[in-house]
N, C-alpha and C positions, 0 to 999 in steps of 0.2 A: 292355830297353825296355818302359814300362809300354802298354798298349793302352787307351783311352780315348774313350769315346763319351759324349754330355752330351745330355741332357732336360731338360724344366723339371718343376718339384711345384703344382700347381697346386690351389687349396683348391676343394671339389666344391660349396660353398654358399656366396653371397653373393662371386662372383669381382666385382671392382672394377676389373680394366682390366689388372691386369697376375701374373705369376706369384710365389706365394712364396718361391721359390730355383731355381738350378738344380741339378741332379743329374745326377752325371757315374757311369759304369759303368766303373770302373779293376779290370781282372782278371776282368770277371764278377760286381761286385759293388758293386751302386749305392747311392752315400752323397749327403749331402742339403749338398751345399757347405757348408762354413764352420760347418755347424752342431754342432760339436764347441768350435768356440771359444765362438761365441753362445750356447749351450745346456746346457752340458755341462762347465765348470770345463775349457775348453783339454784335454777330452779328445780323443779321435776323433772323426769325422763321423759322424753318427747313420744308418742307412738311411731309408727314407720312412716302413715300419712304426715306426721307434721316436721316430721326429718328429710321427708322428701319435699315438700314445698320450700323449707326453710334453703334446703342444698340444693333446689330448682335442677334434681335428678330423680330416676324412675327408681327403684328398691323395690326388691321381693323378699318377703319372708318363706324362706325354706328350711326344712330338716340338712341332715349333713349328706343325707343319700340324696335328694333330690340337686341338693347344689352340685355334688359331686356330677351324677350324670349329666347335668345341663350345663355348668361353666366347667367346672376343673376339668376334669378327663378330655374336652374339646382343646382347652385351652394346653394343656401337657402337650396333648398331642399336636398342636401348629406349631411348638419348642423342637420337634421330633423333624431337620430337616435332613438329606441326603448326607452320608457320608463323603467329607471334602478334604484333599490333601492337606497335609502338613507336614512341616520339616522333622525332619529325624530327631534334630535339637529340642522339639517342642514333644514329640514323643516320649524321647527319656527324660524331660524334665517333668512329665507328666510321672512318670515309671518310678522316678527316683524322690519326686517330693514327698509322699505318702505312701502305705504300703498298699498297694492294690484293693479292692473290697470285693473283687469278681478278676479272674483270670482262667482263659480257657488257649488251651492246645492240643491237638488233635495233628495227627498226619494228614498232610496233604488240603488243609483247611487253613482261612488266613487264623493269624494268633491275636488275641484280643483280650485288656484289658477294663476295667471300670474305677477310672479315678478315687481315690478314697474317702471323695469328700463329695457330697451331692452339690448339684448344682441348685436344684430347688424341690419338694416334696419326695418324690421317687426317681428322678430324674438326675444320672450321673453324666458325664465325660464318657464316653466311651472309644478306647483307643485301639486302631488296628495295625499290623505290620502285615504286609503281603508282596510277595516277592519286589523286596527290597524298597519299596514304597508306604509311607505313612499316614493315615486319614484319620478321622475322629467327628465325633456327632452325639449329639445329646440321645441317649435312650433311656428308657426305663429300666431299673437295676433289675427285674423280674422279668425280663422278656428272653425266653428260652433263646442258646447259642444257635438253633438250626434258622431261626428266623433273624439271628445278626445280621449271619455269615447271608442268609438270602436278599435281606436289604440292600448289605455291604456289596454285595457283586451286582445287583440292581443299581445300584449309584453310578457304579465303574465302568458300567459297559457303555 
């Protein structure tokens, strides 16, 4: 029975949202998935050092929590920029293409939507009305309504 534990390879400049392959540890000795077929004339799987010389780019192998703290969650959040107007048109066509996945209303608080369809991992469309003006900005679908509405007036002023 072979022993097997898997990482991902994740490129150390310019990460874009998600990892270059994974990388499994079969025997003590980590190969860089599939990259024997893709890279290599259907030879063996490459390890990370020889995936990286071959693609003359840097690669680290990490777990899914380490990658997360150090590229995703950075990279989510430069996705995350100020709340910027937009036309009413572009509002409701946001309102009316799918049904909402997040909607909140409160008195006297602007009113705000969450596109129904992510834009990428946890990160929605997020749409505002506030007196009679309309803005919109990538957030995260899990970011409590008191810290929207605090961004959204942060943007505005």
């Amino acid at each position: 029975m072979t022993n097997m534990e898997s990482k991902f390879l994740v490129k150390k400049e310019g990460f874009k949202g998600t990892a270059e392959s994974t990388v499994s540890n079969i025997d003590g000795v980590w190969l860089v998935d599939h990259s024997g077929y893709l890279y290599n004339n259907k030879g063996p799987n490459l390890t990370p050092e020889q995936y990286s010389a071959m693609k003359n780019e840097e690669y680290e192998v990490l777990t899914w929590e380490e990658m997360e703290v150090k590229y995703l969650t950075p990279y989510l959040q430069s996705l995350q920029g100020p709340f910027i107007e937009c036309t009413k048109e572009a509002y409701w066509d946001a309102l009316e293409c799918l049904p909402p996945i997040r909607w909140t209303r409160s008195a006297g608080n602007p009113e705000f939507f969450f596109l129904g369809e992510c834009f990428t991992y946890n990160l929605y469309s997020c749409f505002i009305s506030w007196k009679g003006k309309y803005y919109s900005a990538l957030r995260n679908i899990n970011t409590p309504a008191k810290m929207i509405i605090s961004d959204f007036i942060k943007s505005i002023e």
